[in-house]
C-alpha positions as CSV (number, residue, x, y, z in Angstrom):
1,X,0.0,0.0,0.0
2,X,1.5,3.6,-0.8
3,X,1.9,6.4,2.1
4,X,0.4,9.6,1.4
5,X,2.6,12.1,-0.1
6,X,2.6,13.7,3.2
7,X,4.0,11.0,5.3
8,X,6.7,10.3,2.9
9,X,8.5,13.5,3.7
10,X,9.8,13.0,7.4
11,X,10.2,15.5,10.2
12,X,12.8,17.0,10.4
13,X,13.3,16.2,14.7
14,X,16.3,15.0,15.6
15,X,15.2,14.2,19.2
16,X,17.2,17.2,20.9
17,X,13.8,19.0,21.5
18,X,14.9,22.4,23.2
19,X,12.7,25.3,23.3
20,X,13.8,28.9,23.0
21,X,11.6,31.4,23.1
22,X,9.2,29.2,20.8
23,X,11.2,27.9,18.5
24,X,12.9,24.2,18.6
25,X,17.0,24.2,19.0
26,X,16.9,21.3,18.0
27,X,14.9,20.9,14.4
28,X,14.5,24.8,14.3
29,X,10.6,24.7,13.9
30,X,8.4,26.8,15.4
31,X,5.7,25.4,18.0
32,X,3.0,26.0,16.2
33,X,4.8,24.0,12.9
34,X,5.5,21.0,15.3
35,X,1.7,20.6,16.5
36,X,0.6,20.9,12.7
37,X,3.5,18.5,11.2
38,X,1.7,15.3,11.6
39,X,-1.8,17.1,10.1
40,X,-0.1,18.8,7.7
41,X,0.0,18.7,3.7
42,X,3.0,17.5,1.6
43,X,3.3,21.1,0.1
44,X,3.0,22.7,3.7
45,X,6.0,20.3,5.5
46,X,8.2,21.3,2.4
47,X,7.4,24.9,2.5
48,X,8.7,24.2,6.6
49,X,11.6,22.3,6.1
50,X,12.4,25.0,2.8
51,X,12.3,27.5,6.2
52,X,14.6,25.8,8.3
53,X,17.1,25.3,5.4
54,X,16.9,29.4,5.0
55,X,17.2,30.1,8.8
56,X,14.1,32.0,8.6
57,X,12.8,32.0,12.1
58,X,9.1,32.6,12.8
């Protein structure tokens, strides 16, 4: 059976899960992207991870 596109892209946690302020030290999402990740589309998760690559910080 295929996974959704969604669940093919993984999270980006690495399992140091850190807060400051509210953002993650350790995957560099924002707390409001790591309550959404598991709900969220394909085109959402890669518009996150295209974030994290950038540094952007929200």
């Amino acid at each position: 059976m295929n996974r959704p596109a969604n669940e093919s892209i993984e999270s980006p946690c690495i399992g140091v899960c850190a807060l400051d302020g509210l953002t993650c030290l350790g995957c560099g999402r924002s707390v409001d992207e790591i309550e959404a990740w598991a709900q969220a589309s394909a085109a959402e998760r890669v518009a996150i991870l295209q974030r994290i690559k950038m540094g952007v910080t929200r």
